[in-house]
C-alpha positions in Angstrom: -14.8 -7.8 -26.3 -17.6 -5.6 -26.9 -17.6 -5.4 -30.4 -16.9 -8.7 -31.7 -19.3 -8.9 -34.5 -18.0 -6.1 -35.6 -14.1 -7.4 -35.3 -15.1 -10.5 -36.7 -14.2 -9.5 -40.6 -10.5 -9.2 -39.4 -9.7 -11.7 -36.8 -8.5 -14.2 -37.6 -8.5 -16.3 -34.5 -11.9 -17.0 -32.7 -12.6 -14.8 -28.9 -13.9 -18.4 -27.7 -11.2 -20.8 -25.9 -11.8 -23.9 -26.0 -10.7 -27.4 -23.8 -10.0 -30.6 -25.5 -10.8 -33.0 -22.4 -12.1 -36.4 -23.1 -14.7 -38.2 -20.9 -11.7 -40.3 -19.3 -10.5 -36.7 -18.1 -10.0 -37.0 -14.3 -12.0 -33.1 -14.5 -15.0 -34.6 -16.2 -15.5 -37.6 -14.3 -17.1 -35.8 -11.9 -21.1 -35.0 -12.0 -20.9 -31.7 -11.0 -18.3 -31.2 -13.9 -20.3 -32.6 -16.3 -23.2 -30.5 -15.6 -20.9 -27.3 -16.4 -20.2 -28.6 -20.0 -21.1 -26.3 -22.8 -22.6 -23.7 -20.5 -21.9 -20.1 -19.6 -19.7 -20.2 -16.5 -20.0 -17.2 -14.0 -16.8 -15.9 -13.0 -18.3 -14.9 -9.5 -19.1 -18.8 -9.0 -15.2 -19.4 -9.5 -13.6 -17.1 -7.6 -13.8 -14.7 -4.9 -12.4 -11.2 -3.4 -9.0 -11.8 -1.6 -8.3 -15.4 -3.6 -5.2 -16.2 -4.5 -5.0 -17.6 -8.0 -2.6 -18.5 -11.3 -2.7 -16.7 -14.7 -1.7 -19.0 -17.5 -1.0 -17.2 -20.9 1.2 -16.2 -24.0 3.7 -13.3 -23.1 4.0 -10.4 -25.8 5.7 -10.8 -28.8 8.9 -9.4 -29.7 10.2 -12.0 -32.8 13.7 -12.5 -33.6 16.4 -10.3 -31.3 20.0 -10.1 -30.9 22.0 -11.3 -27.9 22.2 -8.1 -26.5 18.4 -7.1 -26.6 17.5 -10.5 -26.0 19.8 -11.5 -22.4 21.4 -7.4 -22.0 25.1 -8.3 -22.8 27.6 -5.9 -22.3 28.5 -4.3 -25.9 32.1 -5.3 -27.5 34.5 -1.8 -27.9 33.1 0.2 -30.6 36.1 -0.6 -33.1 35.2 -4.3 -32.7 35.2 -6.0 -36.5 32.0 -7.4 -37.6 29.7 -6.0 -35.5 29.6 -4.7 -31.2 26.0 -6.5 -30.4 27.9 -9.7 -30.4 29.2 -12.2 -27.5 32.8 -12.6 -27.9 33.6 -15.8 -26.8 30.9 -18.4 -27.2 32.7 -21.4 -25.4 36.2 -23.3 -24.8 37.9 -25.3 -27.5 36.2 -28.4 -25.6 33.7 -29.5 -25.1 33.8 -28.9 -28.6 30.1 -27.8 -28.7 27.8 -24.7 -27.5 26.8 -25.0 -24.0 23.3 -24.0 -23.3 24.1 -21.5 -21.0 25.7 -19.4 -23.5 23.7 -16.4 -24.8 22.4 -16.4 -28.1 20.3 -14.8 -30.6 16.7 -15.8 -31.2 13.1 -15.5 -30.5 12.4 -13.3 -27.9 8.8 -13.1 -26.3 5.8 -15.0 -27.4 6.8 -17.9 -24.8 4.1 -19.5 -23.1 4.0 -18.7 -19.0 2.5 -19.7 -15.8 2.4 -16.7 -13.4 1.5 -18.0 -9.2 -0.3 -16.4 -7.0 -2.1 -13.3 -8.2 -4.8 -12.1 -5.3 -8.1 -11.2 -6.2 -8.7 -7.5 -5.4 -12.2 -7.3 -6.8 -14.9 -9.4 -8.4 -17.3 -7.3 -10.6 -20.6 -7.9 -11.9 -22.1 -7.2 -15.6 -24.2 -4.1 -15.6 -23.3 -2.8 -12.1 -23.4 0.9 -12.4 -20.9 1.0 -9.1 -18.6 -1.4 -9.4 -15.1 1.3 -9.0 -17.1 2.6 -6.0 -15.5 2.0 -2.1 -16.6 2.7 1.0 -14.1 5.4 1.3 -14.6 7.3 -2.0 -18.7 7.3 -2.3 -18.8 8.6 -6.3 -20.9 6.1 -8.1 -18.7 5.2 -11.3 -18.3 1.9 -13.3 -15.3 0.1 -13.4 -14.1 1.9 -16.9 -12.3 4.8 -17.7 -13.2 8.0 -19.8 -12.7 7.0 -22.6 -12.3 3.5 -22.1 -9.0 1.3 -22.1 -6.3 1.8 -24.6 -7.0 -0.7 -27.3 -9.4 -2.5 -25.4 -12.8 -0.1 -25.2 -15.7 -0.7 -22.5 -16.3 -3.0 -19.8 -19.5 -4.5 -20.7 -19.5 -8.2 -18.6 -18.2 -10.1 -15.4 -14.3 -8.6 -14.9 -11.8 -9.6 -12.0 -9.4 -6.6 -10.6 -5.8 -8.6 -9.4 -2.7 -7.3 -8.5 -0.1 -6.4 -10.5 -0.3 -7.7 -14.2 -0.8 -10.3 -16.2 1.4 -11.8 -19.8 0.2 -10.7 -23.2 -0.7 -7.5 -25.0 -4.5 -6.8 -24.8 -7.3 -9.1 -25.9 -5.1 -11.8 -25.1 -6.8 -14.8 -24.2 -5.8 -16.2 -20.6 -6.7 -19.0 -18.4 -7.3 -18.7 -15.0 -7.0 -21.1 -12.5 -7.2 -21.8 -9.0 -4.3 -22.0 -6.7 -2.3 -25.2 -6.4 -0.9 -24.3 -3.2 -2.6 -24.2 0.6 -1.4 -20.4 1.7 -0.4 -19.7 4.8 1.6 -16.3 4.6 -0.3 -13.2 5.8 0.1 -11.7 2.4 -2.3 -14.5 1.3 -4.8 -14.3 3.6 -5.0 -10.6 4.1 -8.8 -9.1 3.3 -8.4 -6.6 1.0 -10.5 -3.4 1.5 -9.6 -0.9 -1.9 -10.1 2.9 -1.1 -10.0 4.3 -4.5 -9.9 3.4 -8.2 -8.7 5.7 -10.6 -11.2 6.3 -13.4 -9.6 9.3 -15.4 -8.8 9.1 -18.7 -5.8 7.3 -19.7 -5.5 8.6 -22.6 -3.8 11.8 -21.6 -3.3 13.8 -18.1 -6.9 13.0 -16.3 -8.7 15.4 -14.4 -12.2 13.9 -13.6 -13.4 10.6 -12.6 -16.7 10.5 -14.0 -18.4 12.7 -16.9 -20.7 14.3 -14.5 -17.8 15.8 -12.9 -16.4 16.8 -15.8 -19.3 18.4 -17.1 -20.3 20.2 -13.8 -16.6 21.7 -14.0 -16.4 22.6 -17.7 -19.7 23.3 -18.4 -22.3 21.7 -20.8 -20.0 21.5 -24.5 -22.2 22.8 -27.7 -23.2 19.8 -28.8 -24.7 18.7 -25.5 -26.7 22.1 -25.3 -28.1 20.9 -28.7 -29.3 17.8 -27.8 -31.5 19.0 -24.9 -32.8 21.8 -27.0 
């Protein structure tokens, strides 16, 4: 995150992730895995545009739900004593026990996940002033919104674009990892060629892609006339 010294008063868990692999570890036995320890890694050295790879996380938290939040049970009549959320009948006489397929109430989210098979649709680099540019949309605009994400801010290093999403609310820390799997379907080994990314605002309806264009529409605001006198 950008601003992680000044986050650091109220987090209470560190950015950094960290590996507990010993020397025995089938990963550090090689040389060139041992040269990689305790150095920056460069995300462009990993992985590439039109990769297929695995997301590994902690899905968003939800706490403690009811059956019918937690597994969408029908609802009991609404006359129904004690309660409607409910499941009516929770099992035969015997086997005198729950079975595990029963729905219940419980924790609901915060379950750890392994997600296959996300492709790569762009690898960007820290710094590059084009890096939400295409070949078919020629506007030279970085790879953040106006305004920046929500809850999240400015893209200031490495990123990777994949499709579709990914478990956890923002700043969640993930692990990436390559594919397990030798692909062979055509959705796999498709090259992926983008021809636009959306750069409005998402904080509300978004009309401009860069704040050039905004500005060259609108006009120059008070305060920016100020600044150049």
């Amino acid at each position: 995150h950008p601003a992680q010294a000044l986050q650091a008063a109220r987090r209470r868990r560190p950015a950094l992730w960290r590996s507990r692999s010993t020397v025995d570890h089938p990963l550090i036995r090689s040389p060139s895995a041992r040269s990689l320890l305790e150095k920056p890694i460069v995300v462009g050295d990993l992985f590439s545009q039109d990769e297929m790879i695995d997301v590994i996380g902690v899905t968003r938290g939800h706490g403690y739900k009811g059956v019918t939040y937690r597994w969408g049970t029908k609802k009991l009549p609404r006359k129904t004593h004690k309660g409607l959320r409910k499941v009516a009948c929770i099992g035969a006489w015997h086997p005198s026990r729950v079975c595990f397929s029963v729905p219940r109430a419980g924790q609901f989210g915060y379950h750890h996940r392994t997600e296959v098979n996300k492709k790569v649709y762009r690898v960007g680099v820290k710094g590059d002033q084009k890096s939400a540019s295409t070949p078919f949309d020629l506007t030279d605009k970085p790879i953040t919104p106006m305004g920046g994400f929500h809850h999240y801010g400015m893209i200031n290093e490495d990123f990777l674009m994949l499709k579709g999403c990914v478990m956890g609310p923002r700043k969640r820390v993930l692990t990436l990892r390559k594919s397990l799997l030798t692909h062979t379907k055509r959705v796999a080994l498709e090259k992926i060629s983008l021809k636009f990314i959306d750069t409005a605002s998402k904080w509300g309806h978004g009309r401009f892609q860069t704040d050039g264009e905004k500005k060259a529409f609108q006009g120059l605001l008070k305060k920016d006339r100020e600044a150049m006198e």
